[in-house]
PDBQT receptor file of N, H, CA, C and O in Angstrom, charges set to zero:
ATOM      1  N   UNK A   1      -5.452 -39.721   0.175  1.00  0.00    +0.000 N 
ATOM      2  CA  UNK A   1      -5.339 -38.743  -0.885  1.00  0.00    +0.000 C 
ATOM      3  C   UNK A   1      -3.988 -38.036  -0.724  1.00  0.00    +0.000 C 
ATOM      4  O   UNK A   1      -3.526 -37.923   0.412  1.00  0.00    +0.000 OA
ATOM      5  N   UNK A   2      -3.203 -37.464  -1.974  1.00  0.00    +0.000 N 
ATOM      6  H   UNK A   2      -3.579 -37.555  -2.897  1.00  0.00    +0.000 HD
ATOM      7  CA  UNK A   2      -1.985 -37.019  -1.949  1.00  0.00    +0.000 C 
ATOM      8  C   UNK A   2      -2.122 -35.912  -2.519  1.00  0.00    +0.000 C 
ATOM      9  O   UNK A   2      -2.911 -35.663  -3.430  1.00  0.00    +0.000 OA
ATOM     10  N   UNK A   3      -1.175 -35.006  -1.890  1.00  0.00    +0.000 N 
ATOM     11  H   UNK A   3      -0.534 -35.208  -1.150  1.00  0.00    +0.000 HD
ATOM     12  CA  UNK A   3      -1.167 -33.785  -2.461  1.00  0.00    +0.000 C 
ATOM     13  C   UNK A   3      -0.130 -33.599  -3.976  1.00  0.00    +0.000 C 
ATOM     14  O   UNK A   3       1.099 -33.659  -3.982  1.00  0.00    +0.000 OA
ATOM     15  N   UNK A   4      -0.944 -33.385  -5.081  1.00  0.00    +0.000 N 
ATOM     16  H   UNK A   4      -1.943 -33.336  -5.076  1.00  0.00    +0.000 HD
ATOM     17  CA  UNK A   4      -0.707 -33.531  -6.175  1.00  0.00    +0.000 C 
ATOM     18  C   UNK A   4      -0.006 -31.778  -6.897  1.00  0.00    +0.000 C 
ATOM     19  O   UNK A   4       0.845 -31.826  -7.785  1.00  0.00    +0.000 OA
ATOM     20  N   UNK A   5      -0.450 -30.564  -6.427  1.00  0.00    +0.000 N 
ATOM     21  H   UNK A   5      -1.141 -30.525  -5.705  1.00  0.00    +0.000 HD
ATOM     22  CA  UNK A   5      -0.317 -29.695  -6.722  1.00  0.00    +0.000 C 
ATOM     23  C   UNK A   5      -0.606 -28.660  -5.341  1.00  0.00    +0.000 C 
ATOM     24  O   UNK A   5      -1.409 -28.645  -4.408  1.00  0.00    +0.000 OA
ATOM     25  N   UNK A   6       0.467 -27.878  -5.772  1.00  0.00    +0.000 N 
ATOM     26  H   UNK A   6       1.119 -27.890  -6.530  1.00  0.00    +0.000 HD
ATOM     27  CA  UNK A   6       0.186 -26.626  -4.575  1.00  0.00    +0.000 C 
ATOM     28  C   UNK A   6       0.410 -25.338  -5.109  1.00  0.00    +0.000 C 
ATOM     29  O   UNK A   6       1.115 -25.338  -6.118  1.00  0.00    +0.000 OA
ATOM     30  N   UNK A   7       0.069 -24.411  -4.774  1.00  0.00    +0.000 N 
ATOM     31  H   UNK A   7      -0.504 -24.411  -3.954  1.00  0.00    +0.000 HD
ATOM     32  CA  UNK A   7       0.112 -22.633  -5.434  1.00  0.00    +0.000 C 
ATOM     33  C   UNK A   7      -0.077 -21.660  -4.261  1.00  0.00    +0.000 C 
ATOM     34  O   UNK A   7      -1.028 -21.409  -3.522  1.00  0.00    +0.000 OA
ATOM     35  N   UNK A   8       1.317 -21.155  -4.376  1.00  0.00    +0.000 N 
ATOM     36  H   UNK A   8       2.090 -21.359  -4.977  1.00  0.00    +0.000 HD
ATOM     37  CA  UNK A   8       1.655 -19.750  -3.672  1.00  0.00    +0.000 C 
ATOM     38  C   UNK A   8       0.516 -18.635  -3.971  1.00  0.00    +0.000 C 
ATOM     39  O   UNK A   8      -0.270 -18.935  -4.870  1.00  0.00    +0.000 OA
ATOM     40  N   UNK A   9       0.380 -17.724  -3.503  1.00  0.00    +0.000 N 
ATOM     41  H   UNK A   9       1.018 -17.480  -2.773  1.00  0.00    +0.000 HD
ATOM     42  CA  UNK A   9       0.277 -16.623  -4.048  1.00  0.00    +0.000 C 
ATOM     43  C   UNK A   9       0.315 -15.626  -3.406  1.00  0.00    +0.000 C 
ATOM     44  O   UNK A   9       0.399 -15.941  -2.219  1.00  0.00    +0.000 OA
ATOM     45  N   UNK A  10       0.288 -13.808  -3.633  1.00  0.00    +0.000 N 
ATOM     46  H   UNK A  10       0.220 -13.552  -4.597  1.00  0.00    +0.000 HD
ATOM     47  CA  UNK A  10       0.458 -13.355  -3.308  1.00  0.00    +0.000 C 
ATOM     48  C   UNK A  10      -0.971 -12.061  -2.661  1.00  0.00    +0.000 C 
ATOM     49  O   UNK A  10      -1.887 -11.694  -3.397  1.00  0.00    +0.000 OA
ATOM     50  N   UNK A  11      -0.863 -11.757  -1.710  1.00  0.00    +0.000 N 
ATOM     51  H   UNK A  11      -0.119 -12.055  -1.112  1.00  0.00    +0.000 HD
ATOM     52  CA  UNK A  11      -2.462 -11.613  -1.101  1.00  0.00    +0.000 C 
ATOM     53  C   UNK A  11      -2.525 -10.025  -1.239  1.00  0.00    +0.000 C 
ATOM     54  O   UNK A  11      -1.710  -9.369  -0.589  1.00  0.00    +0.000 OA
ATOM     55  N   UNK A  12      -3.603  -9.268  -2.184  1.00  0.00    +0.000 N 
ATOM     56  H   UNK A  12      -4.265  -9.800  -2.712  1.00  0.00    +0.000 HD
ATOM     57  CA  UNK A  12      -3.651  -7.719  -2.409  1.00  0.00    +0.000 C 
ATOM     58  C   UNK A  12      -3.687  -6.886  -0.929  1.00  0.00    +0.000 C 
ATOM     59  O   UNK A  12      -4.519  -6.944  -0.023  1.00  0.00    +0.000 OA
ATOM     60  N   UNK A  13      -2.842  -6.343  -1.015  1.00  0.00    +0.000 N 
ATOM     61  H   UNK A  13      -2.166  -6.296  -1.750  1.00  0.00    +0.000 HD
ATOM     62  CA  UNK A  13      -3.144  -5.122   0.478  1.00  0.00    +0.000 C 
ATOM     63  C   UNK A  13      -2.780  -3.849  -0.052  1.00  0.00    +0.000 C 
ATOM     64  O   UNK A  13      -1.779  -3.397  -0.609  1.00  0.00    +0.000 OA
ATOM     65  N   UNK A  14      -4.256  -3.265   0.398  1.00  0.00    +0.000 N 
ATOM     66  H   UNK A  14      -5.069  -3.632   0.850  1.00  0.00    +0.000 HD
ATOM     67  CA  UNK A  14      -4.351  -2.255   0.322  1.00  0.00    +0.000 C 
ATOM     68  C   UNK A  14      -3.719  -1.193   0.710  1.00  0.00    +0.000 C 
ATOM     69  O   UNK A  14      -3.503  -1.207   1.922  1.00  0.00    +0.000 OA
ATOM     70  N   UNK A  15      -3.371  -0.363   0.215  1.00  0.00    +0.000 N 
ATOM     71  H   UNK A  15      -3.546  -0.351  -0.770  1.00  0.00    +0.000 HD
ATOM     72  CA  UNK A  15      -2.386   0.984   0.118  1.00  0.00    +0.000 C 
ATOM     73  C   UNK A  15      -3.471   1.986   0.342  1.00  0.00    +0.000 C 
ATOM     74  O   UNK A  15      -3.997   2.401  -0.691  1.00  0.00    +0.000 OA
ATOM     75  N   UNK A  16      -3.939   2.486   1.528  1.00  0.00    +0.000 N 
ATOM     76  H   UNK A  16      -3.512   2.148   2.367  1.00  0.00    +0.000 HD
ATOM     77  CA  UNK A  16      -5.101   3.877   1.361  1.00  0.00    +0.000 C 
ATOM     78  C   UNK A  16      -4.481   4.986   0.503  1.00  0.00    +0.000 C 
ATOM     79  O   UNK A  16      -5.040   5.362  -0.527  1.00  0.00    +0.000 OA
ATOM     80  N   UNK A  17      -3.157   5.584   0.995  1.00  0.00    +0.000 N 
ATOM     81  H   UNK A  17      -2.703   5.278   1.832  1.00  0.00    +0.000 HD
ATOM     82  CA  UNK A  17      -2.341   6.596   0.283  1.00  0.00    +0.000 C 
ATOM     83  C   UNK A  17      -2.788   6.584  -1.038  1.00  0.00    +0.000 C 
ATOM     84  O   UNK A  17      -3.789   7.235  -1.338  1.00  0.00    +0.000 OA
ATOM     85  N   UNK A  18      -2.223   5.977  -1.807  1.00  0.00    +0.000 N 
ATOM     86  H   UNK A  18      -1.410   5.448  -1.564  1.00  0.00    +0.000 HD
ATOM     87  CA  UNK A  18      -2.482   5.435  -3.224  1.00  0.00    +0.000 C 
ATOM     88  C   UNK A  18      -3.600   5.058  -3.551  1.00  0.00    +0.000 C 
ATOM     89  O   UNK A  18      -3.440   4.521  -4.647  1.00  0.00    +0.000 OA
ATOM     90  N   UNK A  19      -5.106   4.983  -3.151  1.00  0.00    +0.000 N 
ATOM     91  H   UNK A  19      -5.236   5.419  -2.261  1.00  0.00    +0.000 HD
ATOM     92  CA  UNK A  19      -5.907   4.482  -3.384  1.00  0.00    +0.000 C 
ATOM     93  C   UNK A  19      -6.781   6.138  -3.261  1.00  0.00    +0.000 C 
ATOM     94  O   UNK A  19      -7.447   6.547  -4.212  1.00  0.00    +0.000 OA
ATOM     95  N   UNK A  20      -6.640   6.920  -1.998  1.00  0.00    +0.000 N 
ATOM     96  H   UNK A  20      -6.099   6.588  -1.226  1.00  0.00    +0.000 HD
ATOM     97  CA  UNK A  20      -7.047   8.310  -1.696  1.00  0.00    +0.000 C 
ATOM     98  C   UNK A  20      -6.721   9.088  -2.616  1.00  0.00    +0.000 C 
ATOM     99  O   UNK A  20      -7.691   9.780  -2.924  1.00  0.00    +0.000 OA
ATOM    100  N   UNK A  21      -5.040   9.518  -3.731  1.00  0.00    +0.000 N 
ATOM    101  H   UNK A  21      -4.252   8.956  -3.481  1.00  0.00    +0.000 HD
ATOM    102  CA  UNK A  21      -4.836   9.940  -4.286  1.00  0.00    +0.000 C 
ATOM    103  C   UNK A  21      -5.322   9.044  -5.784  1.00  0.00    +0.000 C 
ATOM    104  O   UNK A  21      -5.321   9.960  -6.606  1.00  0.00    +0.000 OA
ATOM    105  N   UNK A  22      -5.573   8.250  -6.258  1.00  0.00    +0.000 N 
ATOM    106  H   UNK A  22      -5.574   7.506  -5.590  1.00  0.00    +0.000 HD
ATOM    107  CA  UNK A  22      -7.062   7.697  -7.332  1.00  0.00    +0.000 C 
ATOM    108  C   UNK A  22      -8.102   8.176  -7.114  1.00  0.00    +0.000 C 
ATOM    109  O   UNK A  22      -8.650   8.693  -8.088  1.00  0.00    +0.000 OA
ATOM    110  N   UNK A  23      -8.631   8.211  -6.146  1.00  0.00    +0.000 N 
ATOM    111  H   UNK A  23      -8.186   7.791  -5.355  1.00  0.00    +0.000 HD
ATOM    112  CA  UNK A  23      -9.828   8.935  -6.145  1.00  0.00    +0.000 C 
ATOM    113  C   UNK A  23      -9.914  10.551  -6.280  1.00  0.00    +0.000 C 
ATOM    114  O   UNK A  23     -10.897  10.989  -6.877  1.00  0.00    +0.000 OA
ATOM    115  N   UNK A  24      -8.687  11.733  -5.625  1.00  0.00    +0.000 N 
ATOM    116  H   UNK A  24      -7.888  11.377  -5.140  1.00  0.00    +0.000 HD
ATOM    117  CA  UNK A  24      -8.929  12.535  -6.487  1.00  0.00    +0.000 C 
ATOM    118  C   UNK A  24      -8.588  13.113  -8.042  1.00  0.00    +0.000 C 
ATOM    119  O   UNK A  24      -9.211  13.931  -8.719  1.00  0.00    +0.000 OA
ATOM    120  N   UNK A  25      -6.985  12.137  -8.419  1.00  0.00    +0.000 N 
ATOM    121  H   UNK A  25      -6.479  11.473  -7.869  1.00  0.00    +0.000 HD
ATOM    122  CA  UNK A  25      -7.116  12.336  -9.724  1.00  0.00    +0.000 C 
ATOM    123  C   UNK A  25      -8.337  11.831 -10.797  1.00  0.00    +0.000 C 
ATOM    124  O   UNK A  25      -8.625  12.452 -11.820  1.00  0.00    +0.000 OA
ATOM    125  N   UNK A  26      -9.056  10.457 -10.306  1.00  0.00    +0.000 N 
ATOM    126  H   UNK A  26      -8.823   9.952  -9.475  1.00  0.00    +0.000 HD
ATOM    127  CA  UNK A  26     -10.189  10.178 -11.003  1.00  0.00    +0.000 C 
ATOM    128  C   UNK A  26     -11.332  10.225 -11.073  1.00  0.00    +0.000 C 
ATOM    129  O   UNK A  26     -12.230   9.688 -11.722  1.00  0.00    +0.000 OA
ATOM    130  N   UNK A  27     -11.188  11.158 -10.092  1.00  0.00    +0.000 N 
ATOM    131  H   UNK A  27     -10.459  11.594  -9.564  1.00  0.00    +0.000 HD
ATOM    132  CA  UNK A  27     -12.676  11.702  -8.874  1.00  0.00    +0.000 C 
ATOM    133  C   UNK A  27     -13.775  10.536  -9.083  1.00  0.00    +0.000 C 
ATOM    134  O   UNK A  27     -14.845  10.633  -9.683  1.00  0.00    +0.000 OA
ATOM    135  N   UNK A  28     -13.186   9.312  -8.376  1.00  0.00    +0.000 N 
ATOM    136  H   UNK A  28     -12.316   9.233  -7.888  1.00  0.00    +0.000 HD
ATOM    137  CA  UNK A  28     -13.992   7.956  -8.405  1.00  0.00    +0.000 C 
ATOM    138  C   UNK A  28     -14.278   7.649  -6.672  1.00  0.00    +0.000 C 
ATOM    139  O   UNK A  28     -13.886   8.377  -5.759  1.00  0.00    +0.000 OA
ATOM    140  N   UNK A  29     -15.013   6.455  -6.539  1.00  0.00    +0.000 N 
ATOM    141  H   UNK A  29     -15.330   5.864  -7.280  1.00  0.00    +0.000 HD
ATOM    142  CA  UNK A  29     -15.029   6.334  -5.079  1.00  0.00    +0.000 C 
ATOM    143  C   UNK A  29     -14.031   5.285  -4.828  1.00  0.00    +0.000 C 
ATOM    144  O   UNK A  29     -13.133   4.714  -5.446  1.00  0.00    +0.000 OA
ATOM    145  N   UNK A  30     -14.674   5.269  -3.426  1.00  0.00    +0.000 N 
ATOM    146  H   UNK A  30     -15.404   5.733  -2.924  1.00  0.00    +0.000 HD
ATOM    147  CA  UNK A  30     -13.617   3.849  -3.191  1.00  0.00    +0.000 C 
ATOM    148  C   UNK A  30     -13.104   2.677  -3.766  1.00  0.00    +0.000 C 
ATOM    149  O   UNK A  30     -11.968   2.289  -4.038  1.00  0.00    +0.000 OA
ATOM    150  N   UNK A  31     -14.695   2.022  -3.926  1.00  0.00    +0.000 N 
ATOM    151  H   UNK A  31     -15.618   2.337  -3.705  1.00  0.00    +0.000 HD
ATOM    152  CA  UNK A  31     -14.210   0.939  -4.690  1.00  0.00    +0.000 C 
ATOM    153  C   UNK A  31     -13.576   0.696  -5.864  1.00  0.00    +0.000 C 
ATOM    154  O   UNK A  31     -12.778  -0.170  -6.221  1.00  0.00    +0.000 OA
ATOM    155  N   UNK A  32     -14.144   1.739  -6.460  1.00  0.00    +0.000 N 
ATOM    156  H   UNK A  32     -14.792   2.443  -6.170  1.00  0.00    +0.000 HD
ATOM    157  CA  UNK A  32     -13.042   2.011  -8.146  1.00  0.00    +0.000 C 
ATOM    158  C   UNK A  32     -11.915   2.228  -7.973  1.00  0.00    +0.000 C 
ATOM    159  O   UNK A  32     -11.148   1.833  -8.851  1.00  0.00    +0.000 OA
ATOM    160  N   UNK A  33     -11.386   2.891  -6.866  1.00  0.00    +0.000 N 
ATOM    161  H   UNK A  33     -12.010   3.212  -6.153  1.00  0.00    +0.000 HD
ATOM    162  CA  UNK A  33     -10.000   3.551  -6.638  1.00  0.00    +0.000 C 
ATOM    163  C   UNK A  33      -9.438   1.734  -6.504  1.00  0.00    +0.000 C 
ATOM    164  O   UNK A  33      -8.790   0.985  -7.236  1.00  0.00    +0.000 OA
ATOM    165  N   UNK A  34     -10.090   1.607  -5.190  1.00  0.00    +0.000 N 
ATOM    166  H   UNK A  34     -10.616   2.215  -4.596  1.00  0.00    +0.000 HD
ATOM    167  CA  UNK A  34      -9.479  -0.060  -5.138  1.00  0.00    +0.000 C 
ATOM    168  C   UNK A  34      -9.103  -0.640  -6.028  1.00  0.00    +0.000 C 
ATOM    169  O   UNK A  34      -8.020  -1.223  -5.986  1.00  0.00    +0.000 OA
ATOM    170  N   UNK A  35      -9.960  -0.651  -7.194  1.00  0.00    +0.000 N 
ATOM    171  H   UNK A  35     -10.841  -0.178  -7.228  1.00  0.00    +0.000 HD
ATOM    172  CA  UNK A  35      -9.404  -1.449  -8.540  1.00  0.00    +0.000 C 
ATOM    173  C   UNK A  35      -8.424  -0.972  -9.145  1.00  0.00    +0.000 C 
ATOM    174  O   UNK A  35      -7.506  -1.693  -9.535  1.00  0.00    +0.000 OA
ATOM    175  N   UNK A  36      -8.447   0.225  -9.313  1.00  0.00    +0.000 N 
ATOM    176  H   UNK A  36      -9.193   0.811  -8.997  1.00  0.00    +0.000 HD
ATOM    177  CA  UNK A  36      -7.475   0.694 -10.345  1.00  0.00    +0.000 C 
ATOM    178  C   UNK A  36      -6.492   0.614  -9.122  1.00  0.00    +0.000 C 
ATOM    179  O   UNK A  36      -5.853  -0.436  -9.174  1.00  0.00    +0.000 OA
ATOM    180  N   UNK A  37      -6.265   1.163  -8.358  1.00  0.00    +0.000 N 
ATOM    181  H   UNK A  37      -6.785   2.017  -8.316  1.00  0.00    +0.000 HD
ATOM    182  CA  UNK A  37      -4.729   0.738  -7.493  1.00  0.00    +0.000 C 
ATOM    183  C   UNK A  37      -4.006  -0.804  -7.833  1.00  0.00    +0.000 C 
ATOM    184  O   UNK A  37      -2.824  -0.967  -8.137  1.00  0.00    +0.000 OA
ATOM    185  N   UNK A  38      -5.060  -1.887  -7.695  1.00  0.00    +0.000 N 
ATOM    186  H   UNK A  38      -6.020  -1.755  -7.448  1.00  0.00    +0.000 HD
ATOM    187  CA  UNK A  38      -5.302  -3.166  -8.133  1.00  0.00    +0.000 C 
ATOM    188  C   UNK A  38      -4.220  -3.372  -9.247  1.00  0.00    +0.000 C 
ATOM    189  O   UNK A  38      -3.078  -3.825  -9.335  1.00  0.00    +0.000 OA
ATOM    190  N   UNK A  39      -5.086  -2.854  -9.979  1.00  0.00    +0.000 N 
ATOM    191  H   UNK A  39      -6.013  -2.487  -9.907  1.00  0.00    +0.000 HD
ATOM    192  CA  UNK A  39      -4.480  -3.738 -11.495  1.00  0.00    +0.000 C 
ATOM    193  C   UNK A  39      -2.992  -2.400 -11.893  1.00  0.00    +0.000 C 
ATOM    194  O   UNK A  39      -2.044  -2.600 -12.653  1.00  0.00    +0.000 OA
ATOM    195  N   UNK A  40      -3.286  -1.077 -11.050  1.00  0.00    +0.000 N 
ATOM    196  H   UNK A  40      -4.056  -0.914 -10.433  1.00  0.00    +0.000 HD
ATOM    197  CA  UNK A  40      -1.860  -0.305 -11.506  1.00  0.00    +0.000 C 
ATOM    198  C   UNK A  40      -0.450  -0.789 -10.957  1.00  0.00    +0.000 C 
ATOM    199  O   UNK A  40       0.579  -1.042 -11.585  1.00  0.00    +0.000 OA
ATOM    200  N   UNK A  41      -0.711  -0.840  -9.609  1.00  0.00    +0.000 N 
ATOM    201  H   UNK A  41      -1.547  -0.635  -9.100  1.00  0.00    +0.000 HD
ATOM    202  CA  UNK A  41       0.343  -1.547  -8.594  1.00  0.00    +0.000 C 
ATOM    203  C   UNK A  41       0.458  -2.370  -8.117  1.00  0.00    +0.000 C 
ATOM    204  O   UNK A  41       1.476  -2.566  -7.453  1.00  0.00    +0.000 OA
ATOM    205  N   UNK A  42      -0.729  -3.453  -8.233  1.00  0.00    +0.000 N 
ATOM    206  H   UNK A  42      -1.555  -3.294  -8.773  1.00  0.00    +0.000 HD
ATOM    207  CA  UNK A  42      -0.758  -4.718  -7.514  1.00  0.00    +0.000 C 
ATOM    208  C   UNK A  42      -0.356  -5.644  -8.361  1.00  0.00    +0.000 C 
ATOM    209  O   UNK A  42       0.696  -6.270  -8.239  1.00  0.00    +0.000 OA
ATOM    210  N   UNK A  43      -1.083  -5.768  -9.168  1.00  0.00    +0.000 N 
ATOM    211  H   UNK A  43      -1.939  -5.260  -9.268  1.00  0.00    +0.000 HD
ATOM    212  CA  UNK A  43      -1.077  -7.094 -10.478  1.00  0.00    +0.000 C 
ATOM    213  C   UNK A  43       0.298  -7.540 -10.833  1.00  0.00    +0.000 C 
ATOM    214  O   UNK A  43       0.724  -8.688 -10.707  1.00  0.00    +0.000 OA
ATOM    215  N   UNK A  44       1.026  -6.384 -11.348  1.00  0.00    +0.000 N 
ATOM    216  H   UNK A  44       0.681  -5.451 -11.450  1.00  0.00    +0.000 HD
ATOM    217  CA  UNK A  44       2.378  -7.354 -11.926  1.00  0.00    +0.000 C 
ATOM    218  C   UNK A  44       3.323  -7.484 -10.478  1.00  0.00    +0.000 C 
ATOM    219  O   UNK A  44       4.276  -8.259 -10.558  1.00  0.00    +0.000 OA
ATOM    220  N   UNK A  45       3.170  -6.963  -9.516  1.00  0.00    +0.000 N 
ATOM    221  H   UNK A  45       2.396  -6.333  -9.451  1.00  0.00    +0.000 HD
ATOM    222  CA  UNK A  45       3.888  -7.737  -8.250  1.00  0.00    +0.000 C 
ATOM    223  C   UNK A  45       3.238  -8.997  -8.145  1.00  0.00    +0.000 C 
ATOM    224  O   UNK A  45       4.045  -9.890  -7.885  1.00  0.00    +0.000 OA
ATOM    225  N   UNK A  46       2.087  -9.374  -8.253  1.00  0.00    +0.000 N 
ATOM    226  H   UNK A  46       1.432  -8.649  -8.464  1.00  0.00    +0.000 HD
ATOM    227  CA  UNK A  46       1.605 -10.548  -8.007  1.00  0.00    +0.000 C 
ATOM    228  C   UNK A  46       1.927 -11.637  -8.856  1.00  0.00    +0.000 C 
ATOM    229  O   UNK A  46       2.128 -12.785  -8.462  1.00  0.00    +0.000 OA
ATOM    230  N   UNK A  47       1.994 -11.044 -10.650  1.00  0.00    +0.000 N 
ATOM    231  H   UNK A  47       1.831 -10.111 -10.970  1.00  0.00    +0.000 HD
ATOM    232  CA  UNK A  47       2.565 -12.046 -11.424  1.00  0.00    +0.000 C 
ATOM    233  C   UNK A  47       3.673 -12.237 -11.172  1.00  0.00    +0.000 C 
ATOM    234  O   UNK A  47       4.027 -13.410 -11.052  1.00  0.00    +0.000 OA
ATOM    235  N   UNK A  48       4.770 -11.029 -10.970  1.00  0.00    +0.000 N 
ATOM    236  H   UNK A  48       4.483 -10.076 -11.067  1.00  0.00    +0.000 HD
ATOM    237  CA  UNK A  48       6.378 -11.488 -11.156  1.00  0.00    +0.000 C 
ATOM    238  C   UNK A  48       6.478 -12.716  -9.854  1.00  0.00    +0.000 C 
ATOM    239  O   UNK A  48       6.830 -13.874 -10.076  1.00  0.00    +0.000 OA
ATOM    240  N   UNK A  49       6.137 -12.251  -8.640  1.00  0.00    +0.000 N 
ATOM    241  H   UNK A  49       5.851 -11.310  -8.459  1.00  0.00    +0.000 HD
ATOM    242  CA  UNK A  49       6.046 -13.470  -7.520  1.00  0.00    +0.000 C 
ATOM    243  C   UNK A  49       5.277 -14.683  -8.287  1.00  0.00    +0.000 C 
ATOM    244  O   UNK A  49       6.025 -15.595  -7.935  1.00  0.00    +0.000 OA
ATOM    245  N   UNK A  50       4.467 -15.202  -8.952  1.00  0.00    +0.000 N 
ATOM    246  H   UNK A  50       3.859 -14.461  -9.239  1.00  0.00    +0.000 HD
ATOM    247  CA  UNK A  50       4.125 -15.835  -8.536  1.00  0.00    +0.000 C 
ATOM    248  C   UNK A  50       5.127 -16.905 -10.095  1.00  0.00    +0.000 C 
ATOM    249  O   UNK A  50       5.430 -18.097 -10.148  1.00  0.00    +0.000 OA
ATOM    250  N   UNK A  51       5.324 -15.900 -10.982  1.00  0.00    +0.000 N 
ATOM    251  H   UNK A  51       5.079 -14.932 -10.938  1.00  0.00    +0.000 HD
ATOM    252  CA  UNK A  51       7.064 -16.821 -12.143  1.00  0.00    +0.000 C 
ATOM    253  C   UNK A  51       7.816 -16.742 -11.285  1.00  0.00    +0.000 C 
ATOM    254  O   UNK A  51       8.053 -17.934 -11.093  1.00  0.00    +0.000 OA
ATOM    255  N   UNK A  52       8.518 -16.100 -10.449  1.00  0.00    +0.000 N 
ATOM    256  H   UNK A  52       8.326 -15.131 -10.606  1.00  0.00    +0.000 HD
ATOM    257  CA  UNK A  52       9.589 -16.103  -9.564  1.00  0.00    +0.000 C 
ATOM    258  C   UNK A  52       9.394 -17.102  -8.650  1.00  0.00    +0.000 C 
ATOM    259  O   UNK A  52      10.571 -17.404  -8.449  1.00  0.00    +0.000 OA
ATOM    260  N   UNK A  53       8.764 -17.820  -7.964  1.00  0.00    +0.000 N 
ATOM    261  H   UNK A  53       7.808 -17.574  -8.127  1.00  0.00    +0.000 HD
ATOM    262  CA  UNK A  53       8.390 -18.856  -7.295  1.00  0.00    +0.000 C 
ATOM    263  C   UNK A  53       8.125 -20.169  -8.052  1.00  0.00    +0.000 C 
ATOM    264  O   UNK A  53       8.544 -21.207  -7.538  1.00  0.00    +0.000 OA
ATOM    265  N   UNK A  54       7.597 -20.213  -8.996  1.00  0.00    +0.000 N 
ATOM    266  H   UNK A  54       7.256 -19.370  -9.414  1.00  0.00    +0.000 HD
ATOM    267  CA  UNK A  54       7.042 -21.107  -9.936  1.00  0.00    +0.000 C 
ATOM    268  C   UNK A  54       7.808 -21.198 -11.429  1.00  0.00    +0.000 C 
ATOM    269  O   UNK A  54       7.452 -22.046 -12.248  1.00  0.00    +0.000 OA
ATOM    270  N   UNK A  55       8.831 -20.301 -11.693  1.00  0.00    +0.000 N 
ATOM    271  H   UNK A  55       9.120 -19.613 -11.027  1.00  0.00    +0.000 HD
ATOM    272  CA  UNK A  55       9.286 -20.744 -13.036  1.00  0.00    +0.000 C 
ATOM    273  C   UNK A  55       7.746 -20.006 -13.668  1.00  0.00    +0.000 C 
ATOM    274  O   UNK A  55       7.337 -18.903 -13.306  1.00  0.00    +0.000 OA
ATOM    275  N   UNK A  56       7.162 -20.761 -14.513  1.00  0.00    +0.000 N 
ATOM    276  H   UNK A  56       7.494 -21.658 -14.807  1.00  0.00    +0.000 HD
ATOM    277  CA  UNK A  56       5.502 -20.403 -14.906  1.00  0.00    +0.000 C 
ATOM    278  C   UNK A  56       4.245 -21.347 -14.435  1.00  0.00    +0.000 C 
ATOM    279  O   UNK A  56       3.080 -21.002 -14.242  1.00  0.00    +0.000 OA
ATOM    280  N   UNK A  57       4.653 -22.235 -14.350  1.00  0.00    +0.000 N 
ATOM    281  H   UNK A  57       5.600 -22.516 -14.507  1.00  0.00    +0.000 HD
ATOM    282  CA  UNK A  57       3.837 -23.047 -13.652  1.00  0.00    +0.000 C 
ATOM    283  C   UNK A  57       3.917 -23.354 -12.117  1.00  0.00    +0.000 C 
ATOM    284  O   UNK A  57       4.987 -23.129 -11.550  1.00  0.00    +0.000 OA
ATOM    285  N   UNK A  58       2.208 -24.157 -10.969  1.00  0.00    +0.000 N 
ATOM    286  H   UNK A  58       1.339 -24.340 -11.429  1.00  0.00    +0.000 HD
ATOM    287  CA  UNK A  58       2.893 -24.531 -10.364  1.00  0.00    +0.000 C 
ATOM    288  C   UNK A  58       3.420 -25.801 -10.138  1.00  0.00    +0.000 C 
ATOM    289  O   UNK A  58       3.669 -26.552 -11.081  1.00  0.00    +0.000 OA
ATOM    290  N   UNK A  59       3.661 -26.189  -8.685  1.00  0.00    +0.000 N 
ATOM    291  H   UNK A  59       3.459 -25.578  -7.919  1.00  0.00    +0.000 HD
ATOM    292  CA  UNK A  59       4.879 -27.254  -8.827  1.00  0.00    +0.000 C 
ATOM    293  C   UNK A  59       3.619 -28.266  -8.866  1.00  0.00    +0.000 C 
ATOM    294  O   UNK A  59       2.532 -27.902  -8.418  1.00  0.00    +0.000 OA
ATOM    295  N   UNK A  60       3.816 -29.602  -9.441  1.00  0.00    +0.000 N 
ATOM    296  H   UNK A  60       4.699 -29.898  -9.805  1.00  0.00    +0.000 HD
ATOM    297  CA  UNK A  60       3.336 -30.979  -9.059  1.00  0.00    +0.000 C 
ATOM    298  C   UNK A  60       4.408 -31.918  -8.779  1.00  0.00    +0.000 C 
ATOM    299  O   UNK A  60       5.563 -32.115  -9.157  1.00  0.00    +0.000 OA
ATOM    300  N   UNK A  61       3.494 -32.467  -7.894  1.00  0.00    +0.000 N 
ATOM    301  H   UNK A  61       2.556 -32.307  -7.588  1.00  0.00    +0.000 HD
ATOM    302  CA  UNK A  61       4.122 -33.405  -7.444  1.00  0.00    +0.000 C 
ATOM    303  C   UNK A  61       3.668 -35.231  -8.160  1.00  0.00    +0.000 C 
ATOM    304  O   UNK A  61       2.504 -35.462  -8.486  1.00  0.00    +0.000 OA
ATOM    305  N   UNK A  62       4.469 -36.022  -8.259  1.00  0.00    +0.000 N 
ATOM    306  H   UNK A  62       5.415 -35.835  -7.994  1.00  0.00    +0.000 HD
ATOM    307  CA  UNK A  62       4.403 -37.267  -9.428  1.00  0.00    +0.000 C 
ATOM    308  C   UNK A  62       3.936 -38.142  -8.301  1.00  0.00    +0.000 C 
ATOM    309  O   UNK A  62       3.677 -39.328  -8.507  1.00  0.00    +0.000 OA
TER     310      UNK A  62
């Protein structure tokens, strides 16, 4: 078997700082804070890496 396709990506780490201050502006708990940190500060670092590595797609190999 050959390796036909491969994909980078980029792995969420958590920021407590930023996740502590979500929870009291949204007076939410943890796990909500988690998300919204998520998708406020995480997400488009994860997209721009993963066009910046990939153009938009990933690579195959023929």
């Amino acid at each position: 078997m050959y390796l036909k396709e491969f994909d980078l990506d980029l792995p969420y780490i958590l920021n407590d700082e930023s996740i502590e201050s979500i929870m009291k502006i949204q007076k939410c708990e943890y796990n909500e804070a988690t998300k919204l940190d998520y998708e406020l500060n995480w997400k488009w670092k994860r997209r721009s890496f993963r066009l910046g590595v990939f153009g938009a797609s990933p690579i195959q190999f023929e």
